[in-house]
KEVEXMI-275738 format. One line per field, with one value per residue (C-alpha): chain; x, y, z. Coordinates in Angstrom, 2 decimals. Layout:
residues N
unit: A	...
px: X	...
py: Y	...
pz: Z	...
end
This chain:
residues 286
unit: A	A	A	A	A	A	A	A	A	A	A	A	A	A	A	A	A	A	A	A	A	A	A	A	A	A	A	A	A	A	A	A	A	A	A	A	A	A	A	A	A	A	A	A	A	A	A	A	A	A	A	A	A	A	A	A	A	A	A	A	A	A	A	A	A	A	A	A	A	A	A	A	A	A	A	A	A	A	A	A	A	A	A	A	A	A	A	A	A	A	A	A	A	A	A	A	A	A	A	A	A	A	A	A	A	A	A	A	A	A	A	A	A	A	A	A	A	A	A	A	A	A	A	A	A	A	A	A	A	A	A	A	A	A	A	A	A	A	A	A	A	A	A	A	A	A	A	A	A	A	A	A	A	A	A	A	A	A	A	A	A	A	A	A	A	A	A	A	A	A	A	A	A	A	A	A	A	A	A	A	A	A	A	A	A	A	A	A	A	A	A	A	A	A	A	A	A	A	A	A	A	A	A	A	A	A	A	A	A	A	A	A	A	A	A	A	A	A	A	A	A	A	A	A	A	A	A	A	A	A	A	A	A	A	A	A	A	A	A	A	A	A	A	A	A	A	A	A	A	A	A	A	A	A	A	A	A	A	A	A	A	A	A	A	A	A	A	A	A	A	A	A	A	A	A	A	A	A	A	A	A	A	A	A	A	A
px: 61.48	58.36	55.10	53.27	57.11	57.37	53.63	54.06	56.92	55.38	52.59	54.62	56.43	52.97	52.66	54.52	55.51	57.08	58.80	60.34	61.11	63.08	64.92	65.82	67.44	69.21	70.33	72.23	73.22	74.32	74.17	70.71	68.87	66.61	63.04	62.88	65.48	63.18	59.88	61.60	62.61	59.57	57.17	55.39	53.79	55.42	51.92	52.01	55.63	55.28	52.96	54.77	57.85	56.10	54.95	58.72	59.57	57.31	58.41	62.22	62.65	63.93	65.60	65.56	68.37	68.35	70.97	70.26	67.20	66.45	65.51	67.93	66.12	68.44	67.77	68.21	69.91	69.71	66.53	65.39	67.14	66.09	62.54	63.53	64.90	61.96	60.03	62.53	64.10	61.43	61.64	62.47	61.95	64.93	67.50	68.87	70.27	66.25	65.99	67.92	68.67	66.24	68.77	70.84	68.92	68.85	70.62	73.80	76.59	78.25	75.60	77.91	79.08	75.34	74.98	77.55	76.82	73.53	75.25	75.59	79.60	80.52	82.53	85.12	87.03	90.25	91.31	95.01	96.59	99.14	97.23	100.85	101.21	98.84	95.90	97.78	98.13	94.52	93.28	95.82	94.43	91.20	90.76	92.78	91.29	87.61	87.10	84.76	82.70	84.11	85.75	88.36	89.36	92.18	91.91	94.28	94.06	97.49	97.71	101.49	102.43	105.19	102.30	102.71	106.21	108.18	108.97	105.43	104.40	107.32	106.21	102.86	104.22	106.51	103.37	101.45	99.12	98.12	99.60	98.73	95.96	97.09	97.61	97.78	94.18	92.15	89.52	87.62	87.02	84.51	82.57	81.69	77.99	79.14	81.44	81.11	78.64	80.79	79.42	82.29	85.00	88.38	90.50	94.08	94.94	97.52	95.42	97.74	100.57	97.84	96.32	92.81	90.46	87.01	83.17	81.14	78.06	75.83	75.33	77.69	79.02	82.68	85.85	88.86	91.89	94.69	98.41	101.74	102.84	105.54	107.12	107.95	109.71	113.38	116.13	118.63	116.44	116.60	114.61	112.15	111.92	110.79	108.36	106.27	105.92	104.90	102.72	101.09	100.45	98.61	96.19	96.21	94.88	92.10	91.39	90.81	88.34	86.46	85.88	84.65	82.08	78.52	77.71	74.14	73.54	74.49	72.64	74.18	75.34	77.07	78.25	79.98	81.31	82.75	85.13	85.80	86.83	89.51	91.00	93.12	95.80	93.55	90.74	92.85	93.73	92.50
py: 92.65	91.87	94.14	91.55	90.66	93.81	94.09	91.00	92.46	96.07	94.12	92.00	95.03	97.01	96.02	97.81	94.23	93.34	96.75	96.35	93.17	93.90	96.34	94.01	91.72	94.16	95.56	91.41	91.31	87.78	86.14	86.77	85.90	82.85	83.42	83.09	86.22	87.55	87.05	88.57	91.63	92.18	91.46	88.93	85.83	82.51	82.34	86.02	86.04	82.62	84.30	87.81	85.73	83.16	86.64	88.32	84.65	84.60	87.46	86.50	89.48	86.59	83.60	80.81	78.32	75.39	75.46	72.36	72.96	76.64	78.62	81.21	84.29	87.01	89.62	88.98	92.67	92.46	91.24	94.38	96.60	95.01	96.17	99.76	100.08	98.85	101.50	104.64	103.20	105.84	108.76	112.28	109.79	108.33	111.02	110.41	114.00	115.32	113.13	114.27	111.71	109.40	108.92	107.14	103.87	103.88	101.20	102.90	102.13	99.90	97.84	96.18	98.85	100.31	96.99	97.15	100.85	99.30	96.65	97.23	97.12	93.66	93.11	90.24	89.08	87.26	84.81	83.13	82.05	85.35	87.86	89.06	88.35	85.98	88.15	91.25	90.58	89.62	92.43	95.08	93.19	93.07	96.88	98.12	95.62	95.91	99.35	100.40	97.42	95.48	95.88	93.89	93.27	90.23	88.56	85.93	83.20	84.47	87.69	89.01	91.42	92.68	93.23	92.56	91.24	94.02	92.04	92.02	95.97	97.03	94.92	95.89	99.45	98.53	97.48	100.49	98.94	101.38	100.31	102.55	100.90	97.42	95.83	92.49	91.66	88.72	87.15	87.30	91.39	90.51	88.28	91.15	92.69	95.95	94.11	95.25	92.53	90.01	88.70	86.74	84.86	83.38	81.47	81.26	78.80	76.25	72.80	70.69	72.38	72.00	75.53	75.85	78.80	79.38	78.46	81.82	79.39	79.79	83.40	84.33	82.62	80.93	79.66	77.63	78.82	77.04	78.38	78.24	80.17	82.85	82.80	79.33	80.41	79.43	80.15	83.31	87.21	86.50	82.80	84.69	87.37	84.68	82.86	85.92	86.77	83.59	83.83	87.63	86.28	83.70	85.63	88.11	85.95	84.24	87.62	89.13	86.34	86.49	90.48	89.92	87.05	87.87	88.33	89.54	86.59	84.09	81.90	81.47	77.93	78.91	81.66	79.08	76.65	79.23	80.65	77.03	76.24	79.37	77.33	75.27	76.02	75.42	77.32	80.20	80.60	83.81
pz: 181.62	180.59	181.90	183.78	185.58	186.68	187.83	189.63	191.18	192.31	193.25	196.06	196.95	197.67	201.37	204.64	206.05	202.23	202.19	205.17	205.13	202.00	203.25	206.10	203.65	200.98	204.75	205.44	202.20	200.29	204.02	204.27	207.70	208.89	208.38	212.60	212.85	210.17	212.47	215.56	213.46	212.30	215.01	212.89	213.56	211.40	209.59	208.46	207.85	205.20	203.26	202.86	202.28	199.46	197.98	197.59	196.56	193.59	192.34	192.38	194.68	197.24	197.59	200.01	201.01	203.38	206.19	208.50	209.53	208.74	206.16	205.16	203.00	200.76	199.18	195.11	194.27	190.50	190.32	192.66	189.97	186.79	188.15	189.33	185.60	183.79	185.55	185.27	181.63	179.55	182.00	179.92	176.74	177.62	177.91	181.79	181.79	182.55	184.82	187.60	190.39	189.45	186.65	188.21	188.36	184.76	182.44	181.54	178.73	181.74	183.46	185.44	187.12	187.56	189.47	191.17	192.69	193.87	195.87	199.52	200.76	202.61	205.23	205.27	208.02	207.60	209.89	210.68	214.24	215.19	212.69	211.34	207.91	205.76	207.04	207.15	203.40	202.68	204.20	202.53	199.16	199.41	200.63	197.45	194.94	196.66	195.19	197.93	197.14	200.33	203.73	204.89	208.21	209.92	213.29	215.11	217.46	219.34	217.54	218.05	220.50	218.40	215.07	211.98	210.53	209.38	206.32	205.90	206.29	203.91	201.15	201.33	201.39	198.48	196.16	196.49	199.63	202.52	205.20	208.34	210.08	210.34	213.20	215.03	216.90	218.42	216.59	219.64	219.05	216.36	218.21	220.44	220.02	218.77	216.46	212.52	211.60	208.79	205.25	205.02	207.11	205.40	207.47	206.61	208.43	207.31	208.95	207.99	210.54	213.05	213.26	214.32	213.76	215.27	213.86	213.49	212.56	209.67	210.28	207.67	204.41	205.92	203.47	204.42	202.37	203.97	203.55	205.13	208.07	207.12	210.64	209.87	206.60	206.93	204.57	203.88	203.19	199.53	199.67	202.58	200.02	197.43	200.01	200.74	196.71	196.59	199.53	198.19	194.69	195.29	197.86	195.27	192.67	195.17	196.17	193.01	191.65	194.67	194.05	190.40	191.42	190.35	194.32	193.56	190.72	193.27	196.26	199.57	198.54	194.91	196.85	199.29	196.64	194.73	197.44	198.52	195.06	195.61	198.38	195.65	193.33	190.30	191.48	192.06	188.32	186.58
end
């Protein structure tokens, strides 16, 4: 990063309404929030907030996307860090072991991981219609393979009184997955106010066999990966066996491309496209 980047960048960041504004945003993370939920936050009028928002957006600190007919700011995360490390990278002439804690926003021998400790944890919700298996699986997944990074949670439409299937629970248990706190819920629990707020909803639901799931709006960043319903799976225990591998490979493939996506590097609208693209066979290759 060049010196006049990273004065531009300071620069921008040198007001109280920027600063906390900023922190407002790295606080929503990829979903970011429309520049009116931005103005009631804040207490500031749509004239004052456009020109503290052009300012954050000239120096990349920002990014806008168009969602009908709003606005839609997010915090850029590695652009935020790429300026914190310009500033720290000659501190103690460059040995980080002087530096004490403000070492640790300098580059190390794995940047990606440096970037990834900066990144907030997201919260994904996983939708299907009796919350007993596809879910059950996609959140088991994504909690083991999200490294901290990401919380998973699973919802239903008619979430089964008996929980999750059996068959389910002991193969999660059988591949290593934690299996104690899952359980069979509504969907309509997260829509509550006290609710965990979600970066990202997955429906599961297999549209074709008529399944519907809900519309959480444009407050969060929403995927459609369709699948079959295991409590439809027919057959003897050895061809259910080979249904649910099926079934828990292929979420475990989606599931681990969507953890390794550049989530900071990416607008609301890649963001989108490239969990859509996960809803097809192809897509889910690794």
């Amino acid at each position: 990063m060049e010196s006049e980047r990273a004065a531009l960048g300071f620069t921008a960041l040198g007001q109280t309404t920027r600063l906390e504004l900023m922190r407002l945003l790295l606080g929503r993370g990829p979903t970011g929030l429309a520049a009116g939920e931005i103005a009631a936050a804040l207490g500031a009028t749509p004239s004052t907030l456009s020109f503290h928002l052009r300012a954050l957006e000239q120096a990349g600190l920002i990014r806008p996307t168009r969602i009908g007919r709003s606005l839609v700011y997010a915090a850029q995360v590695a652009a935020l860090r790429d300026l914190l490390a310009y500033l720290t990278e000659p501190c103690c002439d460059g040995t980080a072991a002087r530096c004490g804690d403000l070492a640790t926003l300098l580059p190390t021998t794995a940047p990606h991981r440096a970037k990834e400790a900066m990144m907030p944890a997201f919260n994904v919700l996983f939708l299907c219609s009796r919350n007993s298996a596809r879910s059950i699986m996609a959140e088991a997944i994504l909690n083991k393979l999200g490294e901290g990074r990401f919380r998973a949670f699973s919802a239903g439409s008619e979430p089964s009184p008996e929980g999750p299937m059996p068959e389910v629970v002991a193969q999660l248990s059988a591949l290593g997955h934690d299996v104690s706190g899952l359980s069979s819920k509504s969907w309509n629990l997260f829509m509550e106010p006290d609710a965990p707020r979600m970066d990202f909803v997955i429906t599961l639901c297999d549209i074709l066999a008529g399944q519907s799931c809900p519309d959480f709006g444009e407050t969060m960043i929403t995927a459609a990966w369709p699948l079959p319903d295991p409590a439809k799976f027919s057959g003897n225990a050895a061809e259910r066996a080979s249904l649910l591998n099926e079934l828990y490979a292929g979420l475990h493939r989606r599931i681990g491309i969507f953890t390794s996506l550049p989530i900071a590097a990416l607008d609301r609208i890649a963001l989108k496209a490239r969990l859509n693209e996960l809803a097809h066979p192809a897509g889910a290759r690794a």
